[in-house]
C-alpha positions as CSV (number, residue, x, y, z in Angstrom):
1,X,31.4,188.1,86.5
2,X,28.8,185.8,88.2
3,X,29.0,182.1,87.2
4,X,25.8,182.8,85.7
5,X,26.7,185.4,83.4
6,X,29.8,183.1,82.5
7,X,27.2,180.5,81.7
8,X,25.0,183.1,79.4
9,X,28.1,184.4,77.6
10,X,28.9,180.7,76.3
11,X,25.7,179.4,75.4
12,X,25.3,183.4,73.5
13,X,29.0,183.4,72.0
14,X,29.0,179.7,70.3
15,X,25.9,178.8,68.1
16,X,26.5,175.0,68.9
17,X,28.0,174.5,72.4
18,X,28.1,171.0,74.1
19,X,28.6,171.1,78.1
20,X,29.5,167.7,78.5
21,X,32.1,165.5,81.1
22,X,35.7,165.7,79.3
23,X,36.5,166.4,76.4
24,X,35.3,165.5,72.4
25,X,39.0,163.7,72.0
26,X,38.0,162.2,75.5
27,X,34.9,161.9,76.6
28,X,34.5,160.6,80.4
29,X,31.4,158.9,80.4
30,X,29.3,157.0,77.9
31,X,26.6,159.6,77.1
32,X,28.9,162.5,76.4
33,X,30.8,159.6,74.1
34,X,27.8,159.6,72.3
35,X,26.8,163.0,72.2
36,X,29.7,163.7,71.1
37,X,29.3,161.0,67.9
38,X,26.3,162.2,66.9
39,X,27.5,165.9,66.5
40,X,30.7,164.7,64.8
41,X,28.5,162.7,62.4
42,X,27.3,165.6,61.3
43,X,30.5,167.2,60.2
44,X,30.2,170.7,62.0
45,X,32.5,172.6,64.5
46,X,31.4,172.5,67.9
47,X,32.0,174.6,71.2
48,X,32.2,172.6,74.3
49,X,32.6,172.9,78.2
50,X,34.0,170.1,80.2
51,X,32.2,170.5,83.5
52,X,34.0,168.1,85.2
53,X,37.2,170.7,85.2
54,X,34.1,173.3,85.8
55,X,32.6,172.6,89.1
56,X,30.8,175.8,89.7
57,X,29.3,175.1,85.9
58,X,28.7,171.7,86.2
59,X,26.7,173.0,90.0
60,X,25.0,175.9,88.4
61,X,23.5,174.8,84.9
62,X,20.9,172.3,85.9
63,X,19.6,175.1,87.7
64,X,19.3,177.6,84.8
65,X,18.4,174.9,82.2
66,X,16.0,172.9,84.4
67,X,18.0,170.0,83.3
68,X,19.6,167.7,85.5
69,X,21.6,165.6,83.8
70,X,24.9,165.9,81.2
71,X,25.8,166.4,78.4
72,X,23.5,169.3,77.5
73,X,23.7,170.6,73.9
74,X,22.6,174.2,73.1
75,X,22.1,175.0,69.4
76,X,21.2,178.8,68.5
77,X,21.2,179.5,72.4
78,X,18.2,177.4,73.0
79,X,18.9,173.8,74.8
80,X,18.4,171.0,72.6
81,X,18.4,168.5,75.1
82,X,20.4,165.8,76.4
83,X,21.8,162.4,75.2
84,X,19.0,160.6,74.6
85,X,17.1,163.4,73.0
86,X,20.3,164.5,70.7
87,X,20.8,160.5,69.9
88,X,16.8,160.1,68.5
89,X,17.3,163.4,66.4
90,X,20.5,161.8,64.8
91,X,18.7,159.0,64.0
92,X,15.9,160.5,62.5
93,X,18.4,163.1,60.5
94,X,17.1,166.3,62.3
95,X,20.0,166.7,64.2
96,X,22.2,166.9,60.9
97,X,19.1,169.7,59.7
98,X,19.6,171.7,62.9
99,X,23.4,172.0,62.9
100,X,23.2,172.8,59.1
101,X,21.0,175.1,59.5
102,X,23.7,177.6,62.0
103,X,27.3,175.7,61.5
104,X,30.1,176.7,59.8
105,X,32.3,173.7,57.9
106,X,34.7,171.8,60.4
């Protein structure tokens, strides 16, 4: 399977799926930190991908997301965005709506 398949098969099999440098316990870096807040805030299991133990994942994805930079969150398939974008939807309580709206309870 092609790295890019591998890719598709997460973001398909997981409805909320954060690619992101470490891990939610620890994060290894400030924005995947808070990311990772964010979504815990909001009560819901999560799927993640530490790229930094995925090289070929953390090479590949900016490619197929036309986003350069990480964490990347993927709701429903679709990318969210990064931290900055997930940060200003926790704030204004939409991130909370979106995860409700396809989580499961934690």
């Amino acid at each position: 399977m092609s790295i890019e398949q591998t890719i598709h098969d997460q973001i398909n099999s997981n409805s909320i799926l954060l690619y992101m440098k470490g891990s939610p316990d620890q994060p290894q870096c400030g924005f995947s930190a808070q990311t990772v807040q964010c979504l815990m805030a909001c009560g819901k299991r999560f799927a993640y991908v530490d790229i930094l133990v995925n090289p070929e994942i953390r090479a590949t994805l900016p490619k197929i997301a036309n986003w350069p930079t990480f964490p990347q969150l993927y709701v429903n398939g679709e990318l969210v965005g990064g931290c900055d974008i997930v940060t200003e939807m926790h704030s204004k309580g939409e991130l909370q709506t979106l995860i409700d709206s396809v989580a499961v309870q934690a």
